[in-house]
Every structure is written in structure tokens, then in C-alpha cells.
C-alpha positions in Angstrom: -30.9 -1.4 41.1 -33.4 -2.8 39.0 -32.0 -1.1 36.1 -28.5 -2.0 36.8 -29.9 -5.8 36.7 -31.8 -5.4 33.6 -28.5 -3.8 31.8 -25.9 -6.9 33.3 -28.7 -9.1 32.1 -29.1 -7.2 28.6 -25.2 -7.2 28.2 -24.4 -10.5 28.8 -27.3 -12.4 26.6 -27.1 -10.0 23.5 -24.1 -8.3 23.2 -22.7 -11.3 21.1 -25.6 -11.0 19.4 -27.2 -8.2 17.8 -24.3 -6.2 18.4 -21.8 -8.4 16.2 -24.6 -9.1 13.6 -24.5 -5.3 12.5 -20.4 -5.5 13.0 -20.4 -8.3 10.7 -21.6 -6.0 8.0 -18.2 -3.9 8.6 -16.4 -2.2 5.7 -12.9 -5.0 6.4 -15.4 -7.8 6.7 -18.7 -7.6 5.1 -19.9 -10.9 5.8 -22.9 -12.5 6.9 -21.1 -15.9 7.2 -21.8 -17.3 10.7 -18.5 -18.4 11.5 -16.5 -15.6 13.5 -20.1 -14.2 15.0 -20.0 -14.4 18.7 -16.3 -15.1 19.0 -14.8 -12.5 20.8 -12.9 -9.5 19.5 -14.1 -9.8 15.8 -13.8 -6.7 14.9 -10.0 -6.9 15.1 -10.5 -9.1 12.1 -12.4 -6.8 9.4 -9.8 -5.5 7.9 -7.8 -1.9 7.0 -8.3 -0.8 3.0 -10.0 -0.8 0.0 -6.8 -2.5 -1.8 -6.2 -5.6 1.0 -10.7 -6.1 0.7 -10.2 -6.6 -2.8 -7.9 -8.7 -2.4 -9.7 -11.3 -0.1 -7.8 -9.5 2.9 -4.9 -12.1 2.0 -1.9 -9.6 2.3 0.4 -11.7 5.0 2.9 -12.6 2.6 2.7 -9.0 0.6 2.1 -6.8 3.3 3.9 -3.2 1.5 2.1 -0.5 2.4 1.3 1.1 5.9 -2.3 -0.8 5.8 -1.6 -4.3 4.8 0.7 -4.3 7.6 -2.3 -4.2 10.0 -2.4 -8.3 9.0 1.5 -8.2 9.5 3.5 -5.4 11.6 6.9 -6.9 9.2 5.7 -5.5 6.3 6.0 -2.0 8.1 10.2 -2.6 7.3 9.1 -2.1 3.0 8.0 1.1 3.3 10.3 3.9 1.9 8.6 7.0 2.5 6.1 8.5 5.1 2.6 7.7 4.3 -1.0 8.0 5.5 -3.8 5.5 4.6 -7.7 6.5 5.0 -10.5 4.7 5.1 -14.0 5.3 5.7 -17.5 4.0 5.4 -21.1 3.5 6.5 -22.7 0.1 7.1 -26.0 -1.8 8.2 -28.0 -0.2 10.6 -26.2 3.0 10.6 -22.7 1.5 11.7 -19.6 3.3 10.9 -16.3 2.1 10.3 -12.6 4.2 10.1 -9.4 3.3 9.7 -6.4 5.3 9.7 -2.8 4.2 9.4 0.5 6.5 9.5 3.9 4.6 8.8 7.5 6.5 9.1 10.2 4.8 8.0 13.9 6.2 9.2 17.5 5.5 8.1 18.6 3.6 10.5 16.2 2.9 13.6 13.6 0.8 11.4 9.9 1.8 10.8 7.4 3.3 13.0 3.4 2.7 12.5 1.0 4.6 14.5 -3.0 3.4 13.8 -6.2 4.0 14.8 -9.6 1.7 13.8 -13.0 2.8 15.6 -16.2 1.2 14.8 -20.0 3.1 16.2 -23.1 0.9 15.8 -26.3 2.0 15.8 -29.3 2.1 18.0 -30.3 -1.2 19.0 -33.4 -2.0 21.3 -32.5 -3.5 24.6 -34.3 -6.9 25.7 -34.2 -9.3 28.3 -34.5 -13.3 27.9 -38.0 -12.6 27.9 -38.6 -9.3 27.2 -38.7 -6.4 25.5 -37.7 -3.3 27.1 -38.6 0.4 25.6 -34.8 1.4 25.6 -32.2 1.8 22.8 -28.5 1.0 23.1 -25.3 1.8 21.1 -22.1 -0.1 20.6 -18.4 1.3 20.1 -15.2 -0.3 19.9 -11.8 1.5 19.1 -8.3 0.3 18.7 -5.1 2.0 18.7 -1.8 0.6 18.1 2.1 1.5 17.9 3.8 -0.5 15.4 7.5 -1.4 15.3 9.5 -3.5 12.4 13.1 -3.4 10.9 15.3 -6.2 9.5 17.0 -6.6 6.0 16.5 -6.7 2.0 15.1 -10.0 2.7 14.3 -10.5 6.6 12.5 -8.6 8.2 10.1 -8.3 11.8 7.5 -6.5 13.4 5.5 -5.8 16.0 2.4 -4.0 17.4 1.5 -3.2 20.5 -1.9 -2.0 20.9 -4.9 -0.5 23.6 -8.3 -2.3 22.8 -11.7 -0.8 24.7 -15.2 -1.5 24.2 -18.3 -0.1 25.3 -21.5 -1.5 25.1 -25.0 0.4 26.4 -22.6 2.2 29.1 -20.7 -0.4 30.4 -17.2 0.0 29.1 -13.9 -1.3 29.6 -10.2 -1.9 27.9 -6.9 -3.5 27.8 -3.8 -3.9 25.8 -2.5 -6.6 23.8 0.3 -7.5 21.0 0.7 -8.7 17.5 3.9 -9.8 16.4 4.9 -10.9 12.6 7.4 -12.5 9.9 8.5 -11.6 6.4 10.9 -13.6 4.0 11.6 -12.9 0.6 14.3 -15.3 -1.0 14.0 -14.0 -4.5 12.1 -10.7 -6.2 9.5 -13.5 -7.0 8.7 -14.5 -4.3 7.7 -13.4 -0.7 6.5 -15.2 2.0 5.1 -13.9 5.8 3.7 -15.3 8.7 2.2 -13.5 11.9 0.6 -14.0 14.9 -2.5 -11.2 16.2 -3.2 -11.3 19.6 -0.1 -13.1 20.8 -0.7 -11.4 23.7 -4.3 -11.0 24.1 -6.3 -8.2 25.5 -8.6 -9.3 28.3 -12.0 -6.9 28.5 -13.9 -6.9 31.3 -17.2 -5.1 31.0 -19.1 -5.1 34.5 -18.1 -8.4 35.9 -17.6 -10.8 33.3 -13.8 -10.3 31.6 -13.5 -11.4 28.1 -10.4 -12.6 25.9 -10.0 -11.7 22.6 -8.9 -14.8 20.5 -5.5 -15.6 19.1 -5.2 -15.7 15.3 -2.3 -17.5 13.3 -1.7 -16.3 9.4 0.8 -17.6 7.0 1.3 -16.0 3.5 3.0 -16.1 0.3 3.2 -13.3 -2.4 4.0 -14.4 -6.3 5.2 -11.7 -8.7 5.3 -11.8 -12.7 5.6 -10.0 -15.4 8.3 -7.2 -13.6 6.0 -7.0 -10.8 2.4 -6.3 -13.2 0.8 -9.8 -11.9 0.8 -10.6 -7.9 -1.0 -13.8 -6.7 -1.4 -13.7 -3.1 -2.9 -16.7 -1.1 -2.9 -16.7 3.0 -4.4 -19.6 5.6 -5.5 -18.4 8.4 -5.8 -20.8 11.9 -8.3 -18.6 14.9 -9.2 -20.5 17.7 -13.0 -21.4 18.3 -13.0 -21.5 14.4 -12.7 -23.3 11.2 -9.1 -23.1 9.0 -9.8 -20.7 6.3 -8.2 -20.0 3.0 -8.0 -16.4 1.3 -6.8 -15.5 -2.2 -6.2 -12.4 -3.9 -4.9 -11.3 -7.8 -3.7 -7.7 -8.6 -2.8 -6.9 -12.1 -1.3 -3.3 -13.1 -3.8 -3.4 -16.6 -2.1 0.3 -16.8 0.6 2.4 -15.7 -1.4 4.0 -13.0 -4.1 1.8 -13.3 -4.6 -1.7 -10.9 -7.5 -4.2 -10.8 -7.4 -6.7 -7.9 -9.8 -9.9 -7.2 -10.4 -11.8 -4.0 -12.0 -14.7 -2.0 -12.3 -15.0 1.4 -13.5 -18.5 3.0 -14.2 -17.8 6.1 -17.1 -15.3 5.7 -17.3 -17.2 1.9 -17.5 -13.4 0.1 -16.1 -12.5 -3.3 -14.3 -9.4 -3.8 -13.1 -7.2 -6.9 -11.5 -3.5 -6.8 -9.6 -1.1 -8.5 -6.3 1.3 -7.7 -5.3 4.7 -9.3 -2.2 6.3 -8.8 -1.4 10.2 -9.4 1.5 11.3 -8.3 2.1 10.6 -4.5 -1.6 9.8 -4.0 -3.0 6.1 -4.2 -7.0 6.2 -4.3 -8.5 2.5 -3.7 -12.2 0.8 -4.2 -13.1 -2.6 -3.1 -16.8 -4.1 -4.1 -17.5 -7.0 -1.6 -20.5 -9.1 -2.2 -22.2 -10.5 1.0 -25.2 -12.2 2.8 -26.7 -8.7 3.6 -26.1 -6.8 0.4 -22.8 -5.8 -1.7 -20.9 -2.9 0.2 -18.6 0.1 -1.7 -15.4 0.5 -0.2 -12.9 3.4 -0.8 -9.4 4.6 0.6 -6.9 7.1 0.1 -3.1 6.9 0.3 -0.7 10.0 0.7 2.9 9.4 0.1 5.7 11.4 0.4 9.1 11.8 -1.0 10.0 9.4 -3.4 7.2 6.4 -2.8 7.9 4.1 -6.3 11.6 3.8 -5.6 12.6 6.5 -8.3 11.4 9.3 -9.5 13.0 12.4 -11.5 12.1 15.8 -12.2 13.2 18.4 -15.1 14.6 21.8 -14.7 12.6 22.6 -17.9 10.0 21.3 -19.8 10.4 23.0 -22.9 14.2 23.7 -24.1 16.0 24.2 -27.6 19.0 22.7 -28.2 20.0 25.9 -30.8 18.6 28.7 -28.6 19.8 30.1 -25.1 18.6 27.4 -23.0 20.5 24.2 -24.9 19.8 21.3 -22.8 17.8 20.3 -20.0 18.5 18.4 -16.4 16.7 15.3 -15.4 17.4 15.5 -11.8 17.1 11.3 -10.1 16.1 10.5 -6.6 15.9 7.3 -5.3 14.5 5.1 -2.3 15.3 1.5 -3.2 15.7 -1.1 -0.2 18.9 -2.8 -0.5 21.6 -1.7 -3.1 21.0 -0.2 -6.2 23.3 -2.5 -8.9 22.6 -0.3 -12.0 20.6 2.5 -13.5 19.4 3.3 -17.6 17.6 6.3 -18.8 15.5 6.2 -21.9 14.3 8.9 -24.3 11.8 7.9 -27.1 10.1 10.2 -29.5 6.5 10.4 -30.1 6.4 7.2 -32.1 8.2 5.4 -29.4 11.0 5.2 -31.3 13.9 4.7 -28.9 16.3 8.6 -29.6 19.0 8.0 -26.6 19.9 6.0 -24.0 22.2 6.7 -20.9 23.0 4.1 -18.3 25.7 3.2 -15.7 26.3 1.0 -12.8 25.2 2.1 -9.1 23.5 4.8 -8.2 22.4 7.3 -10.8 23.8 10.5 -10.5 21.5 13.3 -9.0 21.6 15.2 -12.5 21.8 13.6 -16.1 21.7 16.6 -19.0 20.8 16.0 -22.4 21.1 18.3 -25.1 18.7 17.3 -27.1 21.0 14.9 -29.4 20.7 11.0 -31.0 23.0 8.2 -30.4 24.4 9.8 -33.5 25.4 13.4 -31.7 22.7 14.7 -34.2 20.2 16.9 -32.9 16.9 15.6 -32.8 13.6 17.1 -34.5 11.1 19.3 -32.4 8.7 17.5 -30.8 7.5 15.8 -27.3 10.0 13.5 -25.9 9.1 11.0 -23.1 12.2 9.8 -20.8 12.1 7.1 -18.6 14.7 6.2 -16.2 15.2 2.8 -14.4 17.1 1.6 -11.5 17.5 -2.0 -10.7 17.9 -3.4 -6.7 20.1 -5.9 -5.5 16.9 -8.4 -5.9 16.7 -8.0 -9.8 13.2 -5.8 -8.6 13.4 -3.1 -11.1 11.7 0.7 -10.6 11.0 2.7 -13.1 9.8 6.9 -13.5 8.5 8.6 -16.5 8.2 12.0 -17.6 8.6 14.2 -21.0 10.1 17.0 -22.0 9.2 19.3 -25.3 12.0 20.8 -27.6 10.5 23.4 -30.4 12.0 26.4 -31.8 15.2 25.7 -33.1 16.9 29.0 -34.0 20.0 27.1 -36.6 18.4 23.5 -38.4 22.7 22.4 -38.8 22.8 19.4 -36.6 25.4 20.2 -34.8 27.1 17.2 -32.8 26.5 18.4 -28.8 28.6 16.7 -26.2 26.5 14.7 -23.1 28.0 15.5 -19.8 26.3 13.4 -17.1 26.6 15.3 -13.5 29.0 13.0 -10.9 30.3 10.9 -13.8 33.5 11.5 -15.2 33.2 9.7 -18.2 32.5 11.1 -21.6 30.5 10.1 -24.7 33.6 9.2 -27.2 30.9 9.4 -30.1 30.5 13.4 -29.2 33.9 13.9 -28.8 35.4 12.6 -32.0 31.9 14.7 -33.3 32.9 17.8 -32.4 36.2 17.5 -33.7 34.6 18.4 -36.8 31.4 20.2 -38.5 29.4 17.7 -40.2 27.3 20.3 -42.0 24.4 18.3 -42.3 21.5 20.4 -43.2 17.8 19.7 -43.0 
């Protein structure tokens, strides 16, 4: 009985205490600001990636991926592809912190998210108001939560509904809870979101004493330049018990697969810088956050699948000769664009960047666009390595873009032979080849 006491009496004077000081050291919130310590449920505020840390965790308004949309459920409705985020690291005192976020989007019944955040503190010693006592204690907190959004090109909402428990020196207990949230964007520019965590609140009783997690209110806006290189992201964020804060982020694409991001966040008054690298279908993420307690090293991965960047295209050959057996070659275009497509342009420069041919229509692209390795001209080009980009454009003026190259060596016959385009679904026909191969130019090299 007397141990029972001790651990009621234990619970209820430090487990705001030491237990959120090492949570405040958390991969999503690495703060040792005093202003969201002791307020219950923090840990529901620390965050879900490398890429939304760097950023200051001010995502409301941009929320695009399957992670940001922990901060918003409506930004589940931008995804175009299955994908799985990862995160996981090790913090003061031994604590651990993982994230993991799964979002399915479908044709017509909106966008599933299913996630999962657990957090395991370390050892601490057990003490009375007076006293010391010779035990050691652990805390662990999980969350898992279904998410739900759908809407338009420019509307869209969301929801999460989610199961909360907590357990702290053995005395455990859970509940459920909801977040709901808002996205607008009124022009490719601009994007603005709004969302409200714990609109429902979970209610946690451990023992005898039942504890409320707080409500938070965010509102968000997302600014895009430079064909989407430059976002400016700023978020102001209203939680009861607590100050208003203010929370900026900048991400600029310095490269083609290359993103740097910066961030402040007010309310645990941390600066935050990171980097993004895209291969393929994988996204790898690092966020360095500067804190009271020390600077933390953040990474996550992203997996997607499909077609993730809107377009992408693939080649039924990467080397080809327009004079041999094998005369042309097959970009073959898939697309996952929200909205409408309004028109398409694919691009083939040489190694000088010299622009060789261009193709383009209105709508969607066809599946397969062939090239025979000719000019604007109907000439054929020289050997070399060719890079070919194709571009679709959305309904929002948002262009997306894919790049890839193809080789062409070996040419059996130097006569540049005029070679007639045909573009797969497309019934119409290059003029310029046609009237070409009404004759033989003769034009030897």
C-alpha cells in the first residue's frame, strides 16, 4: 500500500516534470524553451520529418506530403501516389523518438493516412516531495491515427481521428481524440490552410487524476516563385495555456534533386536549417535544430510510388540508330497531375544544350511519343547523348517536368535522310517531314 502511495504521489508531482524536460529534447521539437513544458499532451506537438523541422515546423498552409499533413489532415487530398515517410532518432537521456506515416490516395474516394508516433524516455529516478527514493522509472507515449481528406484542385478537407495512451512508471492509460483541417489555394502562387489538433481532445486518466490534452489552432499560408524553386511558408499558431507563436520556413530547390530549407520557430525560440535529395521515387531529408540543450541531427526517408513528381517518362531504349535496325526510340509519358492537364511539350537538346526538337500538344500527352532521331529540319542529328525533357502544365498554370537522355552512335549511312515523326494517339503529322520525304536531299556529311 505504501508503495502504491509513494507511486500516486511520484506521478502526480513529477510526471510534468522530469518527464517532459527530456520530451522537450524530442527529434519534432528540440527545445528547451519553457513555454509548452508542463502543458499537457506536448508531445503531440514535436513534430513528423526532417523536411517540416527545417522548416520551423510551419507546413499548415503547404502541407504536400504524407508527413506535413500530421500539422493538417487537408493536405492528405495533394498526394498523388502511395507513400511512406520514416523518421527516427535518439535524444537526451536516452529518449527515442519514431514517426511513421503511410498515405494512399485513390480515384475517387479521396485519400487515406494511416500514422504511427511513439516516444520511450529513459530511466529517471523516482522522488517524493521530500525525498529520494532508490527506484528508476520510464516514460512512453504512443499515438496512432487514421486520416481522411478529399475535396478539389483548390478546396480541399481533412480529418484524423486518432487513439492517444500514455504510461508513466506503470500507471497507464488512453483515449481517442480528433484533428480536423482546411486548405485553399486560389492561384499556383499561393496556398493557404488552417486546422484545428485536438478538436476533440483525448482525456487520459492515469490512476485517478484524468488529464486533457490541449486544443491547438494553426493558420498557414504557402508562397511559390520561381516555377515552384522558392517556397516561403509562415504559420501562427494559437494553444491554450500558451503564448501566440509565429513559425517561418524557406525551401529553395538550389538543384534539380537538390533542396535547402531554413526555419524559425517562436515558441521553443529554435533555428532550424536542412537539406532534401531526391533519387528517383525516394526523398531522403536532414534537419539541424539548434536548442537550449545542444543542436540535434534529424534524418527521414520518403518512398514513393508510381508517378510522385506529376510526370515521368521512360524509354524503350537508351541507345538507338536512326540508320541501323532499331531507327527510333519511344518515350513512353505517365502522368498524375491534380486537376486537368491543359497542355504538354517535350524537349530534346544536345550536349551543348542546344535545343534539337521539340514536340508539344494540348491535353494529355499521349502514352508514347517516337523520335527518330531527326532536327526541326527532318535532318538526322549527329551521334551523341541527348537529354529530353517533357513538361505538362495543370489547370493552375503549376507546371511538372521529367528528364531523361537517350544515346544515338553508330550510324550505318551518314545521308541525312528526312525521317517522318509519328506521335502514338495523335493523328496529326509533321508537314515538314512529309513534304521531306517527297524527295532525297542528298546531303552528305
Amino acid at each position: 500500500m505504501r508503495n502504491f502511495k509513494n507511486m500516486k504521489r511520484t506521478i502526480c508531482s513529477i510526471r510534468m516534470g522530469l518527464a517532459m524536460a527530456a520530451l522537450l529534447t524530442m527529434v519534432a521539437s528540440p527545445a528547451a524553451a519553457a513555454d509548452d513544458a508542463g502543458v499537457p499532451g506536448g508531445f503531440l506537438r514535436f513534430g513528423a520529418s526532417a523536411r517540416s523541422l527545417s522548416l520551423g515546423n510551419a507546413v499548415t498552409g503547404m502541407a504536400d506530403d504524407a508527413a506535413t499533413a500530421y500539422w493538417n489532415p487537408a493536405g492528405l487530398a495533394q498526394l498523388r501516389t502511395l507513400e511512406i515517410t520514416a523518421m527516427g532518432a535518439t535524444m537526451y537521456n536516452d529518449s527515442q523518438y519514431s514517426f511513421l506515416a503511410l498515405g494512399m490516395p485513390t480515384e475517387s474516394w479521396g485519400t487515406f493516412s494511416l500514422n504511427g508516433t511513439f516516444t520511450n524516455s529513459g530511466e529517471f529516478e523516482r522522488s517524493t516531495w521530500d525525498a529520494d527514493l532508490d527506484e528508476t522509472f520510464s516514460e512512453k507515449e504512443s499515438i496512432f491515427s487514421l486520416g481522411y481528406a478529399n475535396g478539389g484542385n483548390r478546396f480541399t478537407y481533412g480529418l484524423t481521428l486518432k487513439a492517444v495512451s500514455q504510461n508513466i512508471g506503470g500507471a497507464s492509460g488512453s483515449s481517442t481524440g480528433m484533428d480536423i483541417g482546411l486548405m485553399y489555394r486560389p492561384h499556383r502562387l499561393l496556398s493557404i490552410g488552417g486546422a484545428i489538433q485536438n478538436i476533440v481532445s483525448p482525456k487520459i486518466t492515469l490512476i485517478d487524476e484524468e488529464e486533457e490534452l490541449v486544443r491547438s489552432a494553426r493558420a498557414g499560408l504557402a508562397l511559390r516563385f520561381f516555377h515552384n524553386r522558392l517556397r516561403m511558408t509562415a504559420d501562427v499558431v494559437e494553444t491554450k495555456y500558451m503564448d501566440t507563436s509565429f513559425r517561418n520556413g524557406l525551401e529553395l530547390a538550389a538543384m534539380r534533386n537538390l533542396v535547402l530549407r531554413g526555419g524559425y520557430d517562436s515558441e521553443r525560440e529554435h533555428m532550424s536549417a536542412g537539406a532534401g535529395f531526391q533519387l528517383e521515387n525516394w526523398q531522403f531529408d536532414y534537419a539541424y535544430v539548434s536548442t537550449d540543450l545542444g543542436a540535434q541531427n534529424v534524418f527521414s526517408a520518403t518512398l514513393r510510388f508510381g508517378v510522385p513528381f506529376g510526370v515521368k517518362m521512360n524509354t524503350d531504349r537508351a541507345l538507338f540508330s536512326p540508320s541501323g535496325s532499331d531507327r527510333n526510340v519511344t518515350f513512353e509519358i505517365q502522368t498524375a497531375v491534380r486537376g486537368t492537364i491543359e497542355s504538354w511539350h517535350l524537349e530534346i537538346t544536345d550536349e551543348q544544350g542546344r535545343q534539337v526538337r521539340i514536340l508539344s500538344g494540348n491535353g494529355v500527352p499521349p502514352e508514347g511519343v517516337t523520335w527518330a532521331g531527326e532536327d526541326e529540319n527532318g535532318r538526322l542529328v549527329d551521334n551523341g547523348q541527348y537529354d529530353v525533357r517533357v513538361t505538362v502544365l495543370d489547370d493552375m498554370g503549376q507546371a511538372w517536368d521529367y528528364m531523361t537522355n537517350v544515346e544515338i552512335m553508330g550510324f550505318a549511312d551518314r545521308t541525312r535522310v528526312p525521317i517522318r515523326v509519328e506521335v502514338s494517339g495523335n493523328s496529326a503529322e509533321d508537314n515538314r517531314t512529309n513534304e521531306a520525304n517527297s524527295e532525297y536531299l542528298g546531303d552528305s556529311k
